[in-house]
PLY file of the C-alpha trace (Angstrom):
ply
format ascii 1.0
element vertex 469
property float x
property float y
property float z
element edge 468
property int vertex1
property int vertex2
end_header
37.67 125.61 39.74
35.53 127.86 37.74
36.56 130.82 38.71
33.21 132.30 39.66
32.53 133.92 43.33
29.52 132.61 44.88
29.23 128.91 43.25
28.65 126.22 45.53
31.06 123.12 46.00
30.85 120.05 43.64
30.07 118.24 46.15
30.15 119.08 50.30
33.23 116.75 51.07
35.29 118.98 49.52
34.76 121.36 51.91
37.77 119.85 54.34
39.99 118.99 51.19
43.21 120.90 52.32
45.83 119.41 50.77
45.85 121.94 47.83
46.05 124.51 50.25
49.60 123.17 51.57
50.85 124.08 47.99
49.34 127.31 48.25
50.83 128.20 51.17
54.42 126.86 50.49
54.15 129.48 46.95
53.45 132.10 49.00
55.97 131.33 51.58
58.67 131.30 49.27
57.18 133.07 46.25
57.41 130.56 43.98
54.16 129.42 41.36
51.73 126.88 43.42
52.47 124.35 40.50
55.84 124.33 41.40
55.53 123.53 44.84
53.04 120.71 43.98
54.16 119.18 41.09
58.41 120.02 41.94
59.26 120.51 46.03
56.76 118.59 47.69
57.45 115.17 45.14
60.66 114.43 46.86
58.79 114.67 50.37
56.21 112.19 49.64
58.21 109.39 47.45
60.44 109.66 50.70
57.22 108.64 52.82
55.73 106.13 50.49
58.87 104.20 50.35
58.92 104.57 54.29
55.70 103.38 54.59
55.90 100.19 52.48
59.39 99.19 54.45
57.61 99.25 57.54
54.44 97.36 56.71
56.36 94.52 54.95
57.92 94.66 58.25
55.27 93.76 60.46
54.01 90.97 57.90
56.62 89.37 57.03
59.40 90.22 59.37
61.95 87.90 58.76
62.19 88.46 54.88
60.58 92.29 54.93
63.61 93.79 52.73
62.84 91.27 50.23
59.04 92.16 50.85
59.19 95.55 50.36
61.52 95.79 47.12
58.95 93.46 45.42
56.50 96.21 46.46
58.53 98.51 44.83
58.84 96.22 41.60
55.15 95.47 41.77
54.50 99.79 41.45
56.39 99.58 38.13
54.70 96.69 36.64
51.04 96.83 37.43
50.31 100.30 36.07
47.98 99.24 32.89
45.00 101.21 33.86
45.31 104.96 35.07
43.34 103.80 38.05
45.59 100.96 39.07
47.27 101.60 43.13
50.46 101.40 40.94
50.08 104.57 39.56
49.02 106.15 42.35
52.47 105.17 43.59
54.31 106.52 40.95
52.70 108.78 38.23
50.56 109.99 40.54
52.01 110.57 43.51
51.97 114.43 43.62
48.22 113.91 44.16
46.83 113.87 47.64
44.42 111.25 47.18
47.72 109.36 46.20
49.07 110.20 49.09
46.06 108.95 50.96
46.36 104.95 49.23
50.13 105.19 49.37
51.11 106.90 52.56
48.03 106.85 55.13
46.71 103.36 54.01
49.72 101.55 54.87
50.82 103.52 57.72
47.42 102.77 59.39
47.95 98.83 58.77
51.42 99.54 60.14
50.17 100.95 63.22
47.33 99.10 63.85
49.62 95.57 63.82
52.70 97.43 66.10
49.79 98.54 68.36
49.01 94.94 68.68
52.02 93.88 69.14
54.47 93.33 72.03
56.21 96.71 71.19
52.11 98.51 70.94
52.31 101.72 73.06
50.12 104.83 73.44
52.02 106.55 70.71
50.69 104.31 67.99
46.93 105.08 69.43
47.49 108.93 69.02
49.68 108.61 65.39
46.37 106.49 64.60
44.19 109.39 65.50
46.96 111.60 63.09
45.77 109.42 60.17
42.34 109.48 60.44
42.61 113.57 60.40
45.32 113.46 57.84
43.41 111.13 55.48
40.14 113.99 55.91
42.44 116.94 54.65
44.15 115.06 52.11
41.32 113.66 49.58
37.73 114.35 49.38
37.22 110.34 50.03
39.48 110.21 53.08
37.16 110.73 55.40
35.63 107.28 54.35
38.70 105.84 53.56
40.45 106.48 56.77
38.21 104.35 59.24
37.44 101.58 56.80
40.63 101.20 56.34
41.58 101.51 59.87
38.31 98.93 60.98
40.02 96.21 58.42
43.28 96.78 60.04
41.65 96.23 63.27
39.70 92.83 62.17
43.12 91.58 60.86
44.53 91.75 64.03
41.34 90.13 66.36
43.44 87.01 67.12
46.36 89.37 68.92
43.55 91.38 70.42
41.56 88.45 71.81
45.10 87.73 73.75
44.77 89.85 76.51
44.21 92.89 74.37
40.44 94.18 74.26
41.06 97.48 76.08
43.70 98.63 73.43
41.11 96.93 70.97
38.24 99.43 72.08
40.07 102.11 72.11
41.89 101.59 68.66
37.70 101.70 68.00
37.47 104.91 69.32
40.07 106.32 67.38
37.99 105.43 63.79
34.99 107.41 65.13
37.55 110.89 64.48
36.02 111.26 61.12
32.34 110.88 62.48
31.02 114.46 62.58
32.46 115.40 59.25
30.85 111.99 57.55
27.44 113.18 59.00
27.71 116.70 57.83
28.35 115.67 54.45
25.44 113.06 54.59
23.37 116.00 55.56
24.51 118.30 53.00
24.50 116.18 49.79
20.93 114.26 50.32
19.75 116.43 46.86
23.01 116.03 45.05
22.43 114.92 41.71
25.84 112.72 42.07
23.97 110.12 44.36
21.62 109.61 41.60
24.24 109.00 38.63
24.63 105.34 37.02
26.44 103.03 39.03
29.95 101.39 37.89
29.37 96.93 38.59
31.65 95.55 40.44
33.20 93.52 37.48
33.92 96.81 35.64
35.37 97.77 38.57
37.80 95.35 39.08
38.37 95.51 35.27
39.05 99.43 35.46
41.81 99.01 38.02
43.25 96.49 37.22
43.02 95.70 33.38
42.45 92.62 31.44
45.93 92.00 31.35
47.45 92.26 34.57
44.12 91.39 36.68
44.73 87.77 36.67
47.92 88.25 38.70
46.81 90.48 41.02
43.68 87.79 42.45
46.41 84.72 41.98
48.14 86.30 44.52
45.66 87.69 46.63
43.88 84.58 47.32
47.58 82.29 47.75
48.57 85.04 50.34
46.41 83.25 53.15
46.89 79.66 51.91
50.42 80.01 51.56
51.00 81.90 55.44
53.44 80.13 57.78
51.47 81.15 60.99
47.76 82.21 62.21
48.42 85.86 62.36
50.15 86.51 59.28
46.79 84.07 57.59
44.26 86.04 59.01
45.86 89.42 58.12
46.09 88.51 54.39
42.73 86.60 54.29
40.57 89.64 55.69
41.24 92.52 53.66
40.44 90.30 50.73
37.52 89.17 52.36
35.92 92.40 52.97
36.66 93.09 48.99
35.23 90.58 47.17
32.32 89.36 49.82
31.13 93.41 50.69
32.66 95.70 48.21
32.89 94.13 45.10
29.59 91.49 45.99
27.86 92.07 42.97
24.41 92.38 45.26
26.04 94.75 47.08
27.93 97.06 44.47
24.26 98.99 43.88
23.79 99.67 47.66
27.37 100.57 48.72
27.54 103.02 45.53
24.54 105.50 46.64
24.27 105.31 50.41
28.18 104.60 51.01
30.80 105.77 48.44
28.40 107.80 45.88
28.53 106.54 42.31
31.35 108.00 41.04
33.89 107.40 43.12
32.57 104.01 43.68
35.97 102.34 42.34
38.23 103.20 45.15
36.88 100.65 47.66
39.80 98.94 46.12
41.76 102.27 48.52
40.33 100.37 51.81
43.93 98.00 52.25
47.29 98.02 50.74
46.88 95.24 48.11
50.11 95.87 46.28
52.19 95.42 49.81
49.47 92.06 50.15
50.61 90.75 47.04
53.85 91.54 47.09
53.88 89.76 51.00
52.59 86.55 49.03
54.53 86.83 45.28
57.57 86.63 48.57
56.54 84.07 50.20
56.59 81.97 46.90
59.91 82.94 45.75
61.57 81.88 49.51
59.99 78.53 49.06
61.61 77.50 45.85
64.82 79.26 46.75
65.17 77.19 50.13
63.48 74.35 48.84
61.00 73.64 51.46
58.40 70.85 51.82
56.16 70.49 49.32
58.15 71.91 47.12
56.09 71.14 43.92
52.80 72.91 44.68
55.45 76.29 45.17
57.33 75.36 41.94
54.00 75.04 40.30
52.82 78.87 41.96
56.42 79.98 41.14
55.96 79.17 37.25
52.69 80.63 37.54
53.67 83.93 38.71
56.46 83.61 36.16
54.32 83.30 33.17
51.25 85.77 34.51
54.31 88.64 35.53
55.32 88.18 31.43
51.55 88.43 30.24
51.40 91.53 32.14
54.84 93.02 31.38
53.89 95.06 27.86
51.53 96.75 29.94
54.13 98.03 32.84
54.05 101.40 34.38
57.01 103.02 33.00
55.61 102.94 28.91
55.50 106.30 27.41
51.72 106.61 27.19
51.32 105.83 30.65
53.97 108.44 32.53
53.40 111.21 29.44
56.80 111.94 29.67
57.73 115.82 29.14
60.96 117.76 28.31
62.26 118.21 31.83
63.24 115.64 34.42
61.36 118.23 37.77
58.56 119.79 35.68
54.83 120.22 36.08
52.98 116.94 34.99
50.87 118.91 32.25
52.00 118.11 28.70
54.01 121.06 27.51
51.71 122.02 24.25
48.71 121.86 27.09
50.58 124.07 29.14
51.47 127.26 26.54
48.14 127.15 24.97
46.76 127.70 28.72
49.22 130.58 29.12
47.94 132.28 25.62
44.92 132.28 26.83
45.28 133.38 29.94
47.28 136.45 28.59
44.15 136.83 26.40
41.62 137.23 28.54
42.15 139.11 31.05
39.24 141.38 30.28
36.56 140.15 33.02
35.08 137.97 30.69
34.54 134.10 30.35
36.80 131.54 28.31
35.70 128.65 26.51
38.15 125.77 25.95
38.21 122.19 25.29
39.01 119.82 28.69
42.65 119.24 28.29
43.38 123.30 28.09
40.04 124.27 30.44
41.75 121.88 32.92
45.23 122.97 33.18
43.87 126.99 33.10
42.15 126.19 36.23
45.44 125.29 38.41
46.75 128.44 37.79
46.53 130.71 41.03
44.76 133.62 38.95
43.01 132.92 35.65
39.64 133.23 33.59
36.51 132.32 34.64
35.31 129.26 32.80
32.27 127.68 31.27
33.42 124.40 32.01
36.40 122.47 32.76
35.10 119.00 32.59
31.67 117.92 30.75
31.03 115.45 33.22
30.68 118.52 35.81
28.40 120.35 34.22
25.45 117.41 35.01
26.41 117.36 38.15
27.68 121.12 39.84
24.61 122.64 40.70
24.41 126.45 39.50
23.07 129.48 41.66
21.54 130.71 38.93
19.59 127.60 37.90
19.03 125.65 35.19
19.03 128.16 32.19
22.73 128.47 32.66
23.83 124.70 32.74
22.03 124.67 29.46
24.09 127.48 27.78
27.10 126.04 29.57
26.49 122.61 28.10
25.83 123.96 24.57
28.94 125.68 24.91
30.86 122.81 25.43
29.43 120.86 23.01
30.41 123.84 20.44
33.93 124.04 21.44
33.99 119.87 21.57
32.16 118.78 18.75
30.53 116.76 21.26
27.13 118.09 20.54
25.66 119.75 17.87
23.66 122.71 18.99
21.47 125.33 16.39
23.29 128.23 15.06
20.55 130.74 17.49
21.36 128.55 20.74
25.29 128.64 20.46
24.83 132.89 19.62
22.69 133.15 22.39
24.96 131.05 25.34
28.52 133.20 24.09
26.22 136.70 24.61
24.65 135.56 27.53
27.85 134.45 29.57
30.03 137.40 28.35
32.52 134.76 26.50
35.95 136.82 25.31
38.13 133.80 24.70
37.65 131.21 22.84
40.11 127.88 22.16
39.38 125.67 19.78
41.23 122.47 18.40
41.71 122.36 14.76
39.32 118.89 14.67
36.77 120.84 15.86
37.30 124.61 14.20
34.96 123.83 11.23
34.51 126.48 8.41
30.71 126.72 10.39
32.27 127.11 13.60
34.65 129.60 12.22
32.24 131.02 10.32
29.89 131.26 13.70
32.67 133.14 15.54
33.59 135.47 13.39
30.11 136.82 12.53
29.76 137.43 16.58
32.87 139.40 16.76
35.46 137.16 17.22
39.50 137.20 15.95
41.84 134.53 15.97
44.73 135.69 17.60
46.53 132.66 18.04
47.32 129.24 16.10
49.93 127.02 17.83
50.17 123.22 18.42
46.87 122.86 16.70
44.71 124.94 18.52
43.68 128.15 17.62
42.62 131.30 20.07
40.21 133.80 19.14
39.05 136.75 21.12
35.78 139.52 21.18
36.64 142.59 22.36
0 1
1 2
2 3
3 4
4 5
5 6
6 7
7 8
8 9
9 10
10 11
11 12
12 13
13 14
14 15
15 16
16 17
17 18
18 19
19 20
20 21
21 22
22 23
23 24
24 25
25 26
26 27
27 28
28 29
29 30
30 31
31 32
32 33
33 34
34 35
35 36
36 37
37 38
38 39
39 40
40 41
41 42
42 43
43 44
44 45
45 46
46 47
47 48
48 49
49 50
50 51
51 52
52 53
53 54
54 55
55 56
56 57
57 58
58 59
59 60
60 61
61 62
62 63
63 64
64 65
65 66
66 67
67 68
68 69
69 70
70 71
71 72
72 73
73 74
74 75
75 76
76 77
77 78
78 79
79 80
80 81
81 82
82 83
83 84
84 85
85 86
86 87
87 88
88 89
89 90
90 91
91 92
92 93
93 94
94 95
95 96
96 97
97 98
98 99
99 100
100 101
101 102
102 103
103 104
104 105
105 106
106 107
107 108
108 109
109 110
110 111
111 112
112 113
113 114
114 115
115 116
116 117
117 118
118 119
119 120
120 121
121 122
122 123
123 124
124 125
125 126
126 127
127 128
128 129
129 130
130 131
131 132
132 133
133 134
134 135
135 136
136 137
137 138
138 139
139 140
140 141
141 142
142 143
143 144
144 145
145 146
146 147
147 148
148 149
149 150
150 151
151 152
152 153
153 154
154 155
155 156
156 157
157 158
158 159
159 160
160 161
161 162
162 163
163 164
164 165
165 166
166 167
167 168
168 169
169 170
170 171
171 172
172 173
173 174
174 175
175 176
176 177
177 178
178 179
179 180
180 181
181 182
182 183
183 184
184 185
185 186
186 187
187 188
188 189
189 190
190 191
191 192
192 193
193 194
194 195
195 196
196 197
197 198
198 199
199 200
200 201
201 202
202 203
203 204
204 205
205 206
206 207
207 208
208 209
209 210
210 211
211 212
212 213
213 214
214 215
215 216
216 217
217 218
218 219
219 220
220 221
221 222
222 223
223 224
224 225
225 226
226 227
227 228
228 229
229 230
230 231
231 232
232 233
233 234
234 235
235 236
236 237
237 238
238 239
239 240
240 241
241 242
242 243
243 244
244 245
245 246
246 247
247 248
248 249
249 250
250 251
251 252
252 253
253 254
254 255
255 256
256 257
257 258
258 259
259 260
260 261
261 262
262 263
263 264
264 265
265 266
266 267
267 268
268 269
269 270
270 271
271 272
272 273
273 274
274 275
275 276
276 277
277 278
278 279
279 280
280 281
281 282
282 283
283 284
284 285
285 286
286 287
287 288
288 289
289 290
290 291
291 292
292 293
293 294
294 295
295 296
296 297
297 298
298 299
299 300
300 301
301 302
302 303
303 304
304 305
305 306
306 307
307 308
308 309
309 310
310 311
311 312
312 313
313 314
314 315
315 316
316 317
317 318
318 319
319 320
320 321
321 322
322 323
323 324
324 325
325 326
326 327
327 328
328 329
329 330
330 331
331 332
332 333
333 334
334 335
335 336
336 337
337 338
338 339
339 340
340 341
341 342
342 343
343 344
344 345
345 346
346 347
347 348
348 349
349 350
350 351
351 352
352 353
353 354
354 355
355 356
356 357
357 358
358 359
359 360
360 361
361 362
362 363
363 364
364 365
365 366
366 367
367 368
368 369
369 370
370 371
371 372
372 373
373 374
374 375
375 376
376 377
377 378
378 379
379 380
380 381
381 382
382 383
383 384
384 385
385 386
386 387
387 388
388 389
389 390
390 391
391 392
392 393
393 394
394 395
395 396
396 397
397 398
398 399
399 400
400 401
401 402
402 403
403 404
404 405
405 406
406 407
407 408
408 409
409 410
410 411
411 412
412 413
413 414
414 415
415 416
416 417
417 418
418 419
419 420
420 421
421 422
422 423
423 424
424 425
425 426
426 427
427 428
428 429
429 430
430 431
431 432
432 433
433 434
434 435
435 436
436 437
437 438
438 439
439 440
440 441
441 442
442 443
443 444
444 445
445 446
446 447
447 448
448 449
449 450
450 451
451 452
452 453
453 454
454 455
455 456
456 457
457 458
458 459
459 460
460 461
461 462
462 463
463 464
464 465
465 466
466 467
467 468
């Protein structure tokens, strides 16, 4: 990320992260830029998969209306995208990512799997392509190794009434199967006991729900995730829409519980994706169906559905203005296949890579330090996020995440540091290259920079480059 040989992980789940890797292999392969293959060839490949995977979940639940299932699904990934956290967009802008991949490929495919397995059709096969997720899910996000078997041990629960027909052998070992990602949870339990991550603020589980969700399309999201199980036909297709919401709001979003599942479960920061542990876009989509066949064939109690029908009406145009396809949400760039950086991002990054390739540091804001770093061969940099600099611990100790924070705080106008401090940190970790946005290039800044040897040799898209040579 940094650059730097020697530096420890961020944190020691990332250690079996190996989805990148797939990218980097396909470049080399056929000599093409990694951020081609990731953000260009492979896109096709998994929108291909996600689709799959939503067609044949909504086929198990609701099998005799699953088309109709699965194209609300569909709809449902265009509209709900108000917050950049939302499942939505993790279906759609996001997808290139693997932990996208994870919530909209493995997630589904394990609920898939998990029902076939239980049903008349259940073979071996599904067993072993159950054990292919759990692995899968490991290499494919940093949080898959959790995600994978609670995922897999609420698919399992949803299914107890098939299982409790005859069915406990395939039951225990469809258990089996979720202990896969065991040895690598206990290695990273061992590993991170002194991160400083497991000690950071913890995220309620309001502001949670809030954060994914938004304040505008939340309320349709929990209409329809607690009519799913009222509204089901039969006791199967109740209990698997009633228990994955259970598990969310009575466990993972219990208020007494958020604290305790935050450090010892999920860690603090990444507390938010318990939402990952079910497919609730293909749940609500099973129940926003469910309504719509009521009213269309008029069944009993026809009322009570009219009444839900006008309800999902009127909460579906609340949360329209804030749909996934608005301009600030998909950042929309010249080309129809191109890299999902904003363009300006993107040639200020190659500027200063073509600057400093000295051996020296570079010093740059987030939205350049972060796009720099995807590059195959680049800089090493003070920083590419603030929030990592609290949290990556440094070989060298604690002298140098204090110049690296003042740093950042100079080039962000975050912080304000003395004159002595900032002089000091740029001599003291070698910086060459520095980019700085025109908000934050004061005359004292520039002033700063040019008395320790630094030229601008660049001003474009209002950011300007200098360099010490």
């Amino acid at each position: 990320m940094l650059g730097e040989t020697g530096f420890p992980l961020l944190f020691p789940s990332y250690r079996f992260s190996s989805f990148e890797l797939l990218s980097a292999a396909i470049g080399y392969l056929l000599s093409i830029p990694v951020m081609d293959a990731y953000y260009i060839y492979l896109l096709p490949l998994w929108v291909v998969v996600a689709v799959a995977a939503v067609f044949l979940l909504t086929r198990e639940m609701l099998p005799e209306h699953w088309l109709l299932a699965g194209v609300v699904t569909l709809l449902l990934i265009l509209l709900l995208g108000e917050m950049h956290r939302s499942p939505a967009n993790f279906s759609f802008v996001r997808l290139f990512q693997g932990k996208a991949i994870l919530l909209s490929v493995i997630v589904p495919t394990v609920f898939y799997l998990t029902a076939r397995l239980f049903s008349e059709r259940g073979t071996r096969r599904d067993l072993f392509l159950l054990g292919c997720c759990q692995i899968t899910a490991i290499g494919l996000s940093n949080f898959g190794m959790l995600t994978g078997p609670l995922a897999g041990f609420i698919a399992l629960v949803s299914n107890i009434p098939r299982a409790l027909q005859g069915r406990l052998r395939t039951l225990f070992f469809a258990f089996v199967v979720l202990l896969l990602p065991l040895p690598y949870l206990i290695a990273v339990a061992l590993q991170s006991q002194d991160s400083p991550i497991i000690n950071l603020e913890t995220e309620t589980a309001v502001h949670v729900w809030g954060s994914v969700f938004g304040t505008h399309q939340q309320y349709l999201v929990g209409m329809l995730l607690l009519a799913g199980p009222v509204l089901a036909r039969d006791r199967i297709t109740r209990w698997r829409l009633a228990v994955p919401p259970l598990f969310l709001f009575a466990i993972f979003l219990n208020p007494w519980l958020s604290a305790l599942i935050s450090k010892q479960v999920t860690t603090p920061p990444v507390y938010w994706r318990v939402i990952w542990f079910f497919p609730m876009l293909i749940f609500i989509a099973v129940t926003c169906s469910m309504i719509t066949i009521a009213v269309v064939e008029q069944r009993r109690h026809f009322w009570p559905f009219a009444f839900l029908f006008a309800m999902l009406i009127g909460l579906t145009l609340y949360a329209l203005p804030f749909h996934s396809l608005r301009s600030e949400n998909i950042d929309a760039s010249n080309d129809f296949a191109a890299w999902k950086i904003p363009g300006t991002h993107r040639d200020i990054a190659v500027k200063a890579i073509q600057l400093g390739r000295d051996g020296g540091r570079l010093l740059a804001p987030d939205e350049i330090a972060g796009v720099i770093s995807r590059f195959e061969e680049h800089p090493r940099l003070i920083a590419t996020r603030g929030f990592y600099l609290d949290i990556m611990p440094f070989p060298t100790g604690e002298s140098e995440r204090h110049s690296r924070r003042i740093l950042y705080g100079f080039v962000t106008g975050q912080t304000a540091s003395n004159d002595k401090d900032i002089r000091l940190a740029l001599r003291e970790l070698a910086v060459t290259v520095v980019v700085m946005h025109t908000n934050h290039a004061t005359p004292e800044a520039i002033r700063l920079l040019q008395s320790e040897g630094y030229t601008q040799q660049v001003e474009a898209h209002r950011y300007s480059l200098w360099t010490k040579r």
